[in-house]
N, C-alpha and C positions, 0 to 999 in steps of 0.2 A: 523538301516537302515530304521525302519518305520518312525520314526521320520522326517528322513530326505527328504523320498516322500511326507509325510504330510505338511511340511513347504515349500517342492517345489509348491507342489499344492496351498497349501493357497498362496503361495507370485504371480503366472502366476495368479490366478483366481484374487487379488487385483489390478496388473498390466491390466489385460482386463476390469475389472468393471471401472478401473479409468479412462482409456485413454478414453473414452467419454466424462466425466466430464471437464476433461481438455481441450480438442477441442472445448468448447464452449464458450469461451474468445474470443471476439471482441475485435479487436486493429484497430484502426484510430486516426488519425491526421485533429484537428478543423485549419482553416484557420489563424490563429493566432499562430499556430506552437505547441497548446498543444496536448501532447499524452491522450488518451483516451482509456482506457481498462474497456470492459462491459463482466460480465460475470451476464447471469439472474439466479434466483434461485426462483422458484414458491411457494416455502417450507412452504412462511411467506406470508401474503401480507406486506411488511417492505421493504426500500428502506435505503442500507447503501453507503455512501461514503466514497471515503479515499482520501486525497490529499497529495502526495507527493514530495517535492521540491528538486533537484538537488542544495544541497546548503552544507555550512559548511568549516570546514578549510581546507579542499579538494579539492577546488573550488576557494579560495580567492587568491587571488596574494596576490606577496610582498607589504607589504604598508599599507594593509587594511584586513591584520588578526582581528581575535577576532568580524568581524562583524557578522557575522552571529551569533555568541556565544551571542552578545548585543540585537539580534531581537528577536529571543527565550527568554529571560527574558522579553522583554516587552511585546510577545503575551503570555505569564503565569502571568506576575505578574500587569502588567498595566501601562499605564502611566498615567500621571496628566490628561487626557483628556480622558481616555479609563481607567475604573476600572478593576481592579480582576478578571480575569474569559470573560470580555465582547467580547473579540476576539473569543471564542469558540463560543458563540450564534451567529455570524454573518454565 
């Protein structure tokens, strides 16, 4: 039975420490229609991004499967005009 106040406790006190953390994501919409989620973090001075694309065979009509599968190889492996790796530095 102690066990089981001590795990109540720890899990409400992780629940109240978090829900701050989490309220502090900004979400907006840039004129161009992209979503935009900022959440700051003072932790570091470091700036990370993530870009995420609504894409894949989940997405693709009939007709023109496998394309998204073909873009992902060429931003990993390169094209004749774009080396190895060169799409990540942009």
């Amino acid at each position: 039975m102690q066990h089981a106040k001590l795990l109540s406790a720890l899990l409400l006190w992780a629940l109240f420490t978090a829900a701050p953390v989490m309220a502090q994501v900004h979400e907006f919409r840039l004129d161009n229609g992209l979503k935009v989620l900022v959440k700051e973090d003072h932790r570091a001075p470091v700036v990370v991004s993530q870009i995420w694309y609504k894409v894949g065979s989940s997405y693709e009509h009939d007709g023109i499967t496998g394309v998204s599968h073909v873009l992902e190889h060429m931003m990993f492996k390169g094209t004749a005009r774009h080396g190895p790796g060169e799409f990540s530095r942009i």
